[in-house]
Backbone bond lengths (Angstrom), bond angles and torsions (degrees), N, CA, C in turn:
res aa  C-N    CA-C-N  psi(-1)  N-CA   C-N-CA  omega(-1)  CA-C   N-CA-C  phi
1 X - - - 1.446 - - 1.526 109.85 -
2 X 1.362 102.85 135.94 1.860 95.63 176.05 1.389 105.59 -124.51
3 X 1.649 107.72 131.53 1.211 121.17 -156.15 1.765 102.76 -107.84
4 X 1.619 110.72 121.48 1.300 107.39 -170.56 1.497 103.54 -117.23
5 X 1.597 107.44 127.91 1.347 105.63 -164.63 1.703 99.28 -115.60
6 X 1.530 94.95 128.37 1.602 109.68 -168.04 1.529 108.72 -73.03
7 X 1.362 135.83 141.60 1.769 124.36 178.20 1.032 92.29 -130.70
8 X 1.484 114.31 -166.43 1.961 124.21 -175.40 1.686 96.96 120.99
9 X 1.566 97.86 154.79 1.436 113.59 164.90 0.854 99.53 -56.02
10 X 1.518 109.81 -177.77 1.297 154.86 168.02 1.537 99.75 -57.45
11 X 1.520 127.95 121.79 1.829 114.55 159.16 1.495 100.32 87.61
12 X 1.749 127.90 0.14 1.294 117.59 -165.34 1.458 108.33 -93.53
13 X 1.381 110.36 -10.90 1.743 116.97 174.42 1.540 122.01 102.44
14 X 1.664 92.76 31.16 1.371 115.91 176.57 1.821 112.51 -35.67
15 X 1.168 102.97 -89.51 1.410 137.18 -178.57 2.082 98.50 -39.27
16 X 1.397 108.70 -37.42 1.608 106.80 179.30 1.659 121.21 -84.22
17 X 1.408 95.98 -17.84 1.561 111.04 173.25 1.781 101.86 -73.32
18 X 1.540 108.73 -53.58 1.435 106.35 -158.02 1.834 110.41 -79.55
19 X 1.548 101.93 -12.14 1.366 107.18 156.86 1.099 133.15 -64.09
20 X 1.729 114.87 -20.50 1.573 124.02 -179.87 1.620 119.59 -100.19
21 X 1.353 101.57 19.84 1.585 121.46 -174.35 1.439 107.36 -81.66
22 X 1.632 106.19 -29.20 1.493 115.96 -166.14 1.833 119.79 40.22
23 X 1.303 98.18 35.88 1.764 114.35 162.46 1.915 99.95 -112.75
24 X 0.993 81.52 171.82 2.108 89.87 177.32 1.851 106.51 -82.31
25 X 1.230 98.21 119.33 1.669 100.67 -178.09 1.403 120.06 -112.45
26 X 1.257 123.09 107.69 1.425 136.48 167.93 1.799 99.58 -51.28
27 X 1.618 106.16 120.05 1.214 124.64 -169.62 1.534 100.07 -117.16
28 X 1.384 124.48 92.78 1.794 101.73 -170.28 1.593 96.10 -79.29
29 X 1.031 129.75 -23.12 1.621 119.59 178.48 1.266 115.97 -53.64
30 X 1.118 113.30 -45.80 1.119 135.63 174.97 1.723 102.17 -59.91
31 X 1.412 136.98 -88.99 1.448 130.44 135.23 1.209 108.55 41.10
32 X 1.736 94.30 -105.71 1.345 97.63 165.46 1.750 164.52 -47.63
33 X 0.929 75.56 -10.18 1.586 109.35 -179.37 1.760 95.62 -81.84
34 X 1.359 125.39 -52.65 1.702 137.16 -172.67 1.701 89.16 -79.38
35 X 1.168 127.40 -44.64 2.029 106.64 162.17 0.925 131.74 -46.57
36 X 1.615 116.33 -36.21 1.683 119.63 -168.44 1.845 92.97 -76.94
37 X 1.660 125.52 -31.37 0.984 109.08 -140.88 1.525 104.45 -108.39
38 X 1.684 104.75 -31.11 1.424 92.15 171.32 1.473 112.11 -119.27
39 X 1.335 138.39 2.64 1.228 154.84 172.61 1.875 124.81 -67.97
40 X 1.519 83.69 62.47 2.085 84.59 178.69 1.569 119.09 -57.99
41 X 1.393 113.92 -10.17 1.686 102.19 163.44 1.299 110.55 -76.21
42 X 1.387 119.99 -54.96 1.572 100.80 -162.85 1.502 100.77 -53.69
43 X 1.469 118.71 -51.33 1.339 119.42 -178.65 1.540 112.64 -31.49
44 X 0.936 101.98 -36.06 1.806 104.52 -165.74 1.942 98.88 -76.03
45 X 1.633 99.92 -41.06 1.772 89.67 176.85 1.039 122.50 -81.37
46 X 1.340 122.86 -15.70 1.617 134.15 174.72 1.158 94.04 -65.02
47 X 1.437 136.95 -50.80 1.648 128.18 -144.20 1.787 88.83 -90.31
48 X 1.635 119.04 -45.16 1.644 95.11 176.23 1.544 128.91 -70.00
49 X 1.515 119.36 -4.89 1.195 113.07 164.32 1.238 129.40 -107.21
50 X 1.628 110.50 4.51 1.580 134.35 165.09 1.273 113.04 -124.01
51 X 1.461 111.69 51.59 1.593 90.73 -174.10 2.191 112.98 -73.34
52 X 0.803 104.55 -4.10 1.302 94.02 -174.89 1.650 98.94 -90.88
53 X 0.907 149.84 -7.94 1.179 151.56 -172.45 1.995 123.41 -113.86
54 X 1.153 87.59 -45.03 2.334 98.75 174.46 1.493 93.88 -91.63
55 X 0.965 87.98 112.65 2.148 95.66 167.03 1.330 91.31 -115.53
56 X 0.955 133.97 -37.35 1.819 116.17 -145.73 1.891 123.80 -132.42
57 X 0.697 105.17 129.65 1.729 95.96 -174.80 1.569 106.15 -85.02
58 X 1.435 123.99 -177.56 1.661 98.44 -71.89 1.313 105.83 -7.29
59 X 1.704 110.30 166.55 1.124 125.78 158.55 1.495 111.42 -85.53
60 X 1.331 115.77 139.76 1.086 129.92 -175.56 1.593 108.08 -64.89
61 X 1.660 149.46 164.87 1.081 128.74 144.49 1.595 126.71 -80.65
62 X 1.218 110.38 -21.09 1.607 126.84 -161.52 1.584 84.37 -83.70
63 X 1.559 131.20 -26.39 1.490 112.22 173.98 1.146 124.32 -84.93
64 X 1.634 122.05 -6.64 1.263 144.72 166.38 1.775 120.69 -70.73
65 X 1.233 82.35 -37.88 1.790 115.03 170.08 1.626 105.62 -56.43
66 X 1.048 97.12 -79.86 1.409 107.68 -177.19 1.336 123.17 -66.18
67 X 1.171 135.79 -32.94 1.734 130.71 126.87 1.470 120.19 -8.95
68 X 1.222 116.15 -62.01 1.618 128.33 175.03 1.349 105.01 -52.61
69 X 1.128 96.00 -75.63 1.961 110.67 -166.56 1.170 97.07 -55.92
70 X 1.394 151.66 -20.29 1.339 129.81 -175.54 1.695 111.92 -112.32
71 X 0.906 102.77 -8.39 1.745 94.96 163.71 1.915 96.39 -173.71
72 X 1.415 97.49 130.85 1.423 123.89 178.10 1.496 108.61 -62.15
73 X 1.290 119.55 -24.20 1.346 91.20 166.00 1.409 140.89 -97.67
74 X 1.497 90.90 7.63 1.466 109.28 -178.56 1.978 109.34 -65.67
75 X 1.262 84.53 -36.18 1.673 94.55 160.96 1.614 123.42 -26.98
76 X 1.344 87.90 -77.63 2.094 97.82 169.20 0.862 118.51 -56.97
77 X 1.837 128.10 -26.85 1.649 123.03 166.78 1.532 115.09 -39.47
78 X 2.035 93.35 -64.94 1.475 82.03 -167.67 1.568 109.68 -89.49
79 X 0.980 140.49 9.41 1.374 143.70 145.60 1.622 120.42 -33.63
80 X 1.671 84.38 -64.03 1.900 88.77 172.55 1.480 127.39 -48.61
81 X 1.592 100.41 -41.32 1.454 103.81 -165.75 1.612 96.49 -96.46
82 X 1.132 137.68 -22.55 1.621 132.64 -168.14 1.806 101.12 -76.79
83 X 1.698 99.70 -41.73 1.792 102.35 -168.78 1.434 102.38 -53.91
84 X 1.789 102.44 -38.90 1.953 81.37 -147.33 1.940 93.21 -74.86
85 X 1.056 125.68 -12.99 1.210 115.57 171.26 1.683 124.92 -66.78
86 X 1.662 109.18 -52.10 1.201 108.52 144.86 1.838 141.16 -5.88
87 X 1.740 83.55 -69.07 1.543 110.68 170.03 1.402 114.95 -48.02
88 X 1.497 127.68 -67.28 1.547 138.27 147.69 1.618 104.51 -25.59
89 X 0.530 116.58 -82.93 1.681 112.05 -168.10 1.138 116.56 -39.71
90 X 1.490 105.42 -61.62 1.848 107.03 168.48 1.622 111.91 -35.47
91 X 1.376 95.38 -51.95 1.979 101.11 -159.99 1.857 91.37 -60.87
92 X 1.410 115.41 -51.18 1.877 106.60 175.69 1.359 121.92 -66.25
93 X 1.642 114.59 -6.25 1.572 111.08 169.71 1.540 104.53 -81.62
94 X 1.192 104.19 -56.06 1.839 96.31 170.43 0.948 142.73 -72.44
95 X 1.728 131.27 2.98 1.523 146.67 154.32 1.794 90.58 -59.08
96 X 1.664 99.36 -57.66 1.907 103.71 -154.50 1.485 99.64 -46.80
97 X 1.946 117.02 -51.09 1.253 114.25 -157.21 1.618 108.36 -106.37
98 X 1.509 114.62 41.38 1.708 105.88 -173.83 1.431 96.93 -82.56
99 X 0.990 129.91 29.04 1.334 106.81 -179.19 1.809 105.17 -132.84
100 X 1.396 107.55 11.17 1.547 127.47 -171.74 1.722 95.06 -101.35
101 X 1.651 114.11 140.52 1.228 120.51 -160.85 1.362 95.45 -84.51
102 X 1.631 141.16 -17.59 1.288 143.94 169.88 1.515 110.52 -132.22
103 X 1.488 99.51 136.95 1.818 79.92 136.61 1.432 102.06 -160.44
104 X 1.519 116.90 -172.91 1.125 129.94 -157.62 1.184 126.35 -109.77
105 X 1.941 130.33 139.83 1.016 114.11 -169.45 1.467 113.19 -136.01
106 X 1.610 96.42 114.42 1.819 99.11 -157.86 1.602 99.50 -92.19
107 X 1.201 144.74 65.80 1.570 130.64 -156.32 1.391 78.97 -136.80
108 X 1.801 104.32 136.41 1.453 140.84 -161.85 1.615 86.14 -80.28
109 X 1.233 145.95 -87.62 1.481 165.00 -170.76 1.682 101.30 -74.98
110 X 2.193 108.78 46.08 1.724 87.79 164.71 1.348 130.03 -66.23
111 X 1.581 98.08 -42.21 1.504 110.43 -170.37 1.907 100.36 -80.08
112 X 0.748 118.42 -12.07 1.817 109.62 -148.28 2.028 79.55 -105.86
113 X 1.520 135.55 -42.51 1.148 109.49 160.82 1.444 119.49 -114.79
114 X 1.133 104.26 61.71 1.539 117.70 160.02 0.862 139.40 40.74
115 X 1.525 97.17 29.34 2.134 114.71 164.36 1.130 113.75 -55.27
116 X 1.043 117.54 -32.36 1.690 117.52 -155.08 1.502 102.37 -58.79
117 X 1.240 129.89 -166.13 1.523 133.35 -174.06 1.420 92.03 -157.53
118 X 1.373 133.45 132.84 1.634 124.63 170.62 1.281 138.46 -36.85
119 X 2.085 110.65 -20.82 1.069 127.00 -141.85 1.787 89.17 -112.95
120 X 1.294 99.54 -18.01 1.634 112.57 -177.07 1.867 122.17 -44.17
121 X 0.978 139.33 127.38 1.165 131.85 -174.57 1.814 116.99 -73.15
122 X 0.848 141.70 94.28 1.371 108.15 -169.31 1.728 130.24 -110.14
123 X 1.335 126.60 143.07 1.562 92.01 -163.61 1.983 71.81 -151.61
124 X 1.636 82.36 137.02 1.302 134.78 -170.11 1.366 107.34 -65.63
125 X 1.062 153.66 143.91 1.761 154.97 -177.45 1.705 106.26 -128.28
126 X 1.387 94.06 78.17 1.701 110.80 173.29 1.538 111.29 -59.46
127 X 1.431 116.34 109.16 1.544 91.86 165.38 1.506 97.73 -146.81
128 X 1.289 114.72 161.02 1.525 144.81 177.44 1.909 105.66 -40.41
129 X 1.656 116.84 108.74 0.963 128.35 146.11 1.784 117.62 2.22
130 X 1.306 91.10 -65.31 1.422 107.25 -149.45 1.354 107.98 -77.74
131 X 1.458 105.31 -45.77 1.681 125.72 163.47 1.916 116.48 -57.72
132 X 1.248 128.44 -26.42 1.281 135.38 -135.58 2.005 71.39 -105.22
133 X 1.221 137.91 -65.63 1.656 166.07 117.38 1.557 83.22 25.15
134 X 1.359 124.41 -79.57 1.110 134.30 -166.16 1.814 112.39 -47.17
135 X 1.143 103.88 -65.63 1.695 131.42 -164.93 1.485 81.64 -66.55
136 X 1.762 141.24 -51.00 1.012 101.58 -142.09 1.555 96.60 -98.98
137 X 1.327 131.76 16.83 1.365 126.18 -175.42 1.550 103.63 -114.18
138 X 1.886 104.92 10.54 1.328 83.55 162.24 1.713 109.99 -94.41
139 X 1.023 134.03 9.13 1.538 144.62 -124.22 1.818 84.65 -93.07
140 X 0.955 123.24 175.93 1.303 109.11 -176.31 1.571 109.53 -119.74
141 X 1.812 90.95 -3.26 1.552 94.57 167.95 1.114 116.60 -121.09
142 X 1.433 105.37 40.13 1.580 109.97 -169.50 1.866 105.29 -53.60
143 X 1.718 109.03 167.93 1.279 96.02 169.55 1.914 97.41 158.33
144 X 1.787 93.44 92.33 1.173 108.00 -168.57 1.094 126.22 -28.39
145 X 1.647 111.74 -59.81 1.513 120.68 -174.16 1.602 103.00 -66.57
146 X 1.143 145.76 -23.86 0.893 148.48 -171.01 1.845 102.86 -70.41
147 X 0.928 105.93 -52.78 1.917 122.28 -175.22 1.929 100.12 -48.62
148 X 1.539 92.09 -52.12 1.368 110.15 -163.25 1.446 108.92 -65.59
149 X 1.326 107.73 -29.99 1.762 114.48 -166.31 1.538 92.71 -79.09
150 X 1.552 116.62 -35.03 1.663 118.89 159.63 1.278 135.43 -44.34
151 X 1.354 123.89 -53.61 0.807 155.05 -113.05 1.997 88.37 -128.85
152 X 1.175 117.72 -27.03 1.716 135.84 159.06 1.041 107.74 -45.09
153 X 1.627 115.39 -59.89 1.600 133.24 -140.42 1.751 89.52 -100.97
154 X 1.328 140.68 -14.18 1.538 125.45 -159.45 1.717 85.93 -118.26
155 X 1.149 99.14 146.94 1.726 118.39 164.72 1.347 99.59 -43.44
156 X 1.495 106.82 -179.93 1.717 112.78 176.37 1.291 111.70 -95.72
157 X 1.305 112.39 168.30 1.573 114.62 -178.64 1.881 108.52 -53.25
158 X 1.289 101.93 -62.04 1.379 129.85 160.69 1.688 127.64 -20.20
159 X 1.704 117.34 -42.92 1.242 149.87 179.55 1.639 85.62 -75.12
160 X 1.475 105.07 -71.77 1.851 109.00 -171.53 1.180 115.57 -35.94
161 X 1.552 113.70 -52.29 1.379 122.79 -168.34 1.300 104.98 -61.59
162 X 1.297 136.76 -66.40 1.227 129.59 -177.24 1.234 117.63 -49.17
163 X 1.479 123.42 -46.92 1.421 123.58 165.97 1.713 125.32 -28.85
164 X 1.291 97.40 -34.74 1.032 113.78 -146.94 2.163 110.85 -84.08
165 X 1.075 131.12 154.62 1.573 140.02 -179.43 1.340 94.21 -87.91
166 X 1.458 141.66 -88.37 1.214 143.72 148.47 1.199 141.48 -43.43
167 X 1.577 132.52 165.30 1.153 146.77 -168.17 1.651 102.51 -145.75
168 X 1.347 110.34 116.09 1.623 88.20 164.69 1.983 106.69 -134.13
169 X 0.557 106.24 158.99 1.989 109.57 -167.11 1.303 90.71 -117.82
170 X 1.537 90.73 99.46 1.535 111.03 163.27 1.324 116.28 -71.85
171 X 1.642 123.99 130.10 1.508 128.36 -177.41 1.384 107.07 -133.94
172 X 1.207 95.30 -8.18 1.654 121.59 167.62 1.816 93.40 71.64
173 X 0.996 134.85 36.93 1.349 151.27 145.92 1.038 125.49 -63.72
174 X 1.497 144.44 98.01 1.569 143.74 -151.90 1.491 97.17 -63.37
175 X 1.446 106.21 -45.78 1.706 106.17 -148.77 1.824 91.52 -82.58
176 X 1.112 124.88 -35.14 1.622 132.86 171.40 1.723 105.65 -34.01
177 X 1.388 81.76 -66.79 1.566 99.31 -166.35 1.493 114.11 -59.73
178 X 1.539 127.01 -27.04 1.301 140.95 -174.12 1.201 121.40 -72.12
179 X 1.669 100.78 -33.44 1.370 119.69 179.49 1.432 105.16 -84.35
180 X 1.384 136.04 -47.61 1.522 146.59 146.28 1.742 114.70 -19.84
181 X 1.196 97.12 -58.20 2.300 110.21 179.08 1.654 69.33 -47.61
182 X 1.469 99.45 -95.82 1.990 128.26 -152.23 1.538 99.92 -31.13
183 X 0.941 152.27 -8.72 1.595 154.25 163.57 1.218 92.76 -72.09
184 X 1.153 100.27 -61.61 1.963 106.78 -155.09 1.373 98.65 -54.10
185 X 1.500 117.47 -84.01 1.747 129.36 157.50 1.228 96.08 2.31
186 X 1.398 134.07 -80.75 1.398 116.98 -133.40 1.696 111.81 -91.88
187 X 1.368 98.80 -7.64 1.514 95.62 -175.34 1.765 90.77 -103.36
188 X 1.274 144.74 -5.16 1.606 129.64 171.98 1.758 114.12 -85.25
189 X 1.773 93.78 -28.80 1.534 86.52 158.72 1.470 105.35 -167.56
């Protein structure tokens, strides 16, 4: 199995690149998002190490929000308890698909918590300043300080790139981007 792990800022079109791979893509945002909502354990460790902030199941996001924004270390709270679940999930996404010749790995913190595997392919999601600005203020949860308090904890765009096997220049152009995957594809195997 060859495991291709997606990178890029914040807003750079991570998650739309690794959708156009047409392999099965582990989405932890996505993940995460199905913890806050049907997951009463994490809820239960979030609320004893946030109790002033998680009152309610689902967990709300705007109380997750506001956890962040009001003290930075609340960050690593739910970090601690969201990864190791994360971690589980990954390990049952790749039992389900070991037998698939790719698949995909859309996770915000690959390199920074140490999913990656050495053997991993990884390719970087270059996209335009100006555009990246654009996409993320249409978001409906946009929320600057919020990006930034992110954006602390992840390597630099710059760090990624070099990290990185590939390059692809997001223009957010289907047919651009297709031709960008089909490069990649054909030269890993």
């Amino acid at each position: 199995m060859i495991r291709i792990g997606i990178l890029g800022d914040i807003g750079s079109g991570k998650t739309y690149v690794a959708n156009n791979f047409g392999y099965p893509v582990f989405n932890a945002d996505k993940e995460v998002s199905k913890l806050y909502k049907k997951d009463r354990k994490i809820f239960k460790k979030l609320k004893k190490k946030l109790p002033k902030y998680i009152s309610k199941f689902p967990i709300d996001k705007n109380e997750i929000t506001n956890a962040i924004l009001d003290n930075k270390v609340n960050l690593n709270k739910i970090i601690s308890v969201v990864h190791i679940e994360i971690k589980k999930l990954l390990k049952l996404f790749l039992k389900k698909n070991k037998y698939k010749k790719i698949i995909i790995l859309d996770v915000p913190l690959l390199l920074e918590s140490k999913i990656n595997k050495q053997k991993d392919i990884l390719v970087f999601v270059d996209s335009k300043r100006k555009e990246i600005e654009k996409r993320l203020k249409k978001r409906s949860n946009f929320n600057r300080k919020l990006i930034n308090k992110f954006k602390k904890i992840q390597y630099s765009p710059a760090y990624k790139k070099k990290k990185s096997n590939f390059i692809i220049k997001n223009n957010f152009k289907k047919k651009t981007l297709n031709m960008s995957i089909n490069k990649i594809l054909n030269k890993i195997y």
